[in-house]
N, C-alpha and C positions, 0 to 999 in steps of 0.2 A: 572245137578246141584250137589255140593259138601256141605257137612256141613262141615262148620267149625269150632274149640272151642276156644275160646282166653285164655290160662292159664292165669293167672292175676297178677302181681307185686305188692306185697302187700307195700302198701304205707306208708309214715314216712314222719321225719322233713328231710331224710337223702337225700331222693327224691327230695320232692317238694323243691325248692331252692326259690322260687317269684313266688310271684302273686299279681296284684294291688287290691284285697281284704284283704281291713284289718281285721284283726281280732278284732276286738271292737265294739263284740254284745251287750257283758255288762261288767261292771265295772269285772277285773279280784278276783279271789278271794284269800284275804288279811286271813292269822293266825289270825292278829290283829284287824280285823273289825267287830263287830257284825250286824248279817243282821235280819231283819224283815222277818216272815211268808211271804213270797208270792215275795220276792227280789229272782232274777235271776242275776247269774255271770254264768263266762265263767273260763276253767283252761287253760293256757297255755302249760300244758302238755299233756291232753287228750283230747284239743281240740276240750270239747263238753261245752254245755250252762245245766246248773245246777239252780233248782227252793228250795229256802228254804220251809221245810215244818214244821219251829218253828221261833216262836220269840225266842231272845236272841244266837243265831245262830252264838258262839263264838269258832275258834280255830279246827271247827270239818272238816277236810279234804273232799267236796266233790269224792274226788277219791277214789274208795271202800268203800263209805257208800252203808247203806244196804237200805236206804231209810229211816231212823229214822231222820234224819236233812234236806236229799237233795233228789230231783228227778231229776235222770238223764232225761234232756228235748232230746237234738239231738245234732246234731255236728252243730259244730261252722258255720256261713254262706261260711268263707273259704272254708273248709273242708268236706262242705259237698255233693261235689261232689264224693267222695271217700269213702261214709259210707255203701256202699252195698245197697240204696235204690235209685228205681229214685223218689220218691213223694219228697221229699227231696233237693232242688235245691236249689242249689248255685247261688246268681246273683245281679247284677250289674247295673246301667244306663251306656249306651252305648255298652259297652266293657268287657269281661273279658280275663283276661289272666293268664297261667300257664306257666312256667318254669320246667322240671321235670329233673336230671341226674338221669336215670335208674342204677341200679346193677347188673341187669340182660342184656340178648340179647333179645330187644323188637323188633319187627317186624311188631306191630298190633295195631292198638287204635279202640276203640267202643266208642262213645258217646251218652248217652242217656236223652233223657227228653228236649231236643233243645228249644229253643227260638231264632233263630238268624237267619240275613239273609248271611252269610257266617260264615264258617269255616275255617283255618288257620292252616296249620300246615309246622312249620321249626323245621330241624337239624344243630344242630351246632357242630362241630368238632373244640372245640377251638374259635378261631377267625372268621374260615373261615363258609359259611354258607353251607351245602353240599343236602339241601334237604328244596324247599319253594313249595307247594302247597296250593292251595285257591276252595273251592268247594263254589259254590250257592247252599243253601240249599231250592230253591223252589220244591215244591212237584208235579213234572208232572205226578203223580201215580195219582191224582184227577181231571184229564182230563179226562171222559170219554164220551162226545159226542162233536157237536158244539156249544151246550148252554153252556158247562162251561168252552168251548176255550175264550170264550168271555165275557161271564156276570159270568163266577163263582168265581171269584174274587182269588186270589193269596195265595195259602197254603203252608206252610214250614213245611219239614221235620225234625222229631222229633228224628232223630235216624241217626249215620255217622258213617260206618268201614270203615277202609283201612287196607290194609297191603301191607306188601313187602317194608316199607322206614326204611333205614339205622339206627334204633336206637338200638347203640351198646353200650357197657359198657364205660361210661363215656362222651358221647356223650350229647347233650343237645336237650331236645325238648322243642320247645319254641310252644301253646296252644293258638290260640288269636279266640276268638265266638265274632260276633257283631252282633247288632243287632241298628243301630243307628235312635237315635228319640226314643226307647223301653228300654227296662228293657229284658238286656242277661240273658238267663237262661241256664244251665244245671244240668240235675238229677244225673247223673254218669258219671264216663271215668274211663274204664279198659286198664290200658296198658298191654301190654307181649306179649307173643309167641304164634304163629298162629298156632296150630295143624289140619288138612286135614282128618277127621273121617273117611268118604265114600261118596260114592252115593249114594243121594237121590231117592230114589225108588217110584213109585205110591202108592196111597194109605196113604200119609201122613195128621196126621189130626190136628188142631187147637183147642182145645175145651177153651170158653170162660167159666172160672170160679168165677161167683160172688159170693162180701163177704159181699151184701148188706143183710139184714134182716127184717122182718115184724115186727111191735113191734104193742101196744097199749096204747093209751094215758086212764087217770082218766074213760074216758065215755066210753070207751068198743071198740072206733072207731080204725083203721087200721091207722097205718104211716108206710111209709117204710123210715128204715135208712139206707141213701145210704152212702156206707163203700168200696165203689170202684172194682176193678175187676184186675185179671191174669189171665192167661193162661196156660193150661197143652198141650204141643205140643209133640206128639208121631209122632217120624220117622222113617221107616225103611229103610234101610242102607244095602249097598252092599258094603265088603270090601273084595279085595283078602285073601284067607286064610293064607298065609304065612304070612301076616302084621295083621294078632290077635294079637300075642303078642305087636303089637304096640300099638296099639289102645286099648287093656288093660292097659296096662299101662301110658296112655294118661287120662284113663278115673277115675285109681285109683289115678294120683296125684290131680288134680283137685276135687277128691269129697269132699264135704263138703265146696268147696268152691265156691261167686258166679264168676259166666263166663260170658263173649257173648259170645252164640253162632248164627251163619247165614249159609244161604245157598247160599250167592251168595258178592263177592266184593262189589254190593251196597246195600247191606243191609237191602233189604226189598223186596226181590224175591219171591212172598207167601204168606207172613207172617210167613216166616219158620225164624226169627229171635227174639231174646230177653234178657234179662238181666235175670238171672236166674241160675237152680243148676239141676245137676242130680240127676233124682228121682229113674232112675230103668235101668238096663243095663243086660242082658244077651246073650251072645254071642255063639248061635252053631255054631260049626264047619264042615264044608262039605270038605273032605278031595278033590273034584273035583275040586276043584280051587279059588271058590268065596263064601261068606261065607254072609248067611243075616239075618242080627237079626233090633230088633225093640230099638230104644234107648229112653228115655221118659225124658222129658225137662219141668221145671216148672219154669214161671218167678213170679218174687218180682213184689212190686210195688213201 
């Protein structure tokens, strides 16, 4: 098995071209409008949903306030597929659909946070269509005896990579998630270029990291505030030594920024997959030929 890292194309008005999500979470926001304490707009420029946090809320630009007039709430329902979180989901009755012309030479899509029972993905070159596949996203990963061949009723996967289809600079991907009769969801989608790390070695580990907390109420009693969970996944990795300096350099453009990374074309070979950023990367070198270090992966939520 291979890890692989999806560099990411950072997104704009300059990409996404359509999508049958309108942008009209709340009333856009007007110079000339004064809003009441607790009114929520949306900016047409950055794309995010804006909470007033004063009456008389006249003229004052949520964009680069400090928090003295506006609270930056999230990205827009559009857009928020793209804000680097999957809790975060974009979504629709029926249908959704994206439009992207990349800048870059993309190769890869990741999907995260699914609600749908297919996925959809076309290239356009112009008029002509040069690339249409359709995946079912049922989850035969929760098959595991004859009881839940039969009575365990029908789960859908939450999570889609592909790579290897034609989307080159200027090209169009046209994104259609449905989910018909339901409410289409998606957390994320990273487009871009598919980088090949190494070999998956034994001994790779999962650790599930919760950010729920213990708290107490007035009476002294115990609550737990459940505040949800990631994962810190640590792999080690067998890569020829001559291809270190690749693989450094793979790993310095990407930091700081978030990724898919996976171990396997479908996405969910392990659990060695997720939406996430590098936490820690040190590479020795064995001059004998093959070269194996431990790579340490933390996803968002």
């Amino acid at each position: 098995m291979e890890l692989n890292i999806i560099a990411p194309m950072l997104m704009s008005e300059a990409h996404l071209v359509a999508s049958n999500i309108p942008e009209d979470d709340h009333p856009a926001w007007d110079a000339g409008t004064t809003f009441t304490k607790g009114a929520k707009v949306i900016s047409p420029l950055s794309h995010r949903i804006y909470e007033s946090m004063q009456d008389g809320n006249i003229a004052h630009d949520p964009i680069g306030d400090d928090g003295t007039w506006w609270l930056d709430l999230r990205a827009t329902n559009r857009w928020s597929a793209f804000d680097n979180r999957r809790a975060n989901r974009a979504s629709r009755t029926d249908q959704i659909t994206y439009s992207i012309v990349p800048t870059m030479d993309c190769d890869a899509i990741s999907l995260f946070g699914l609600t749908a029972g297919t996925v959809r993905i076309e290239v356009w070159d112009g008029a002509s269509r040069i690339y249409d596949q359709s995946f079912v996203m049922v989850d035969k990963g929760r098959v595991v005896s004859a009881y839940t061949w039969f009575w365990g009723g029908i789960a859908y996967a939450r999570h889609k990579v592909l790579n290897g289809f034609p989307g080159y600079i200027g090209h169009r991907i046209d994104l259609t998630i449905s989910a018909p009769g339901a409410v289409a969801e998606v957390g994320h989608i990273i487009l871009g270029r598919n980088d090949l790390i190494g070999t998956v070695l034994n001994g790779a580990e999962v650790q599930h990291v919760s950010h729920s907390r213990k708290d107490y109420d007035s009476f002294g009693d115990e609550m737990l505030v459940r505040r949800g969970s990631t994962r810190k996944i640590t792999i080690p990795l067998q890569v020829p030594t001559i291809q270190a300096p690749r693989v450094m350099d793979v790993i310095a453009e990407v930091d700081g920024l978030v990724v898919s990374f996976y171990g396997s074309p479908d996405g969910g070979l392990y659990g060695i997959e997720g939406l996430g950023f590098v936490d820690d990367h040190t590479q020795p070198l064995d001059a004998a030929g093959d070269s194996v270090f431990t790579l340490v992966m933390k996803t968002l939520k």
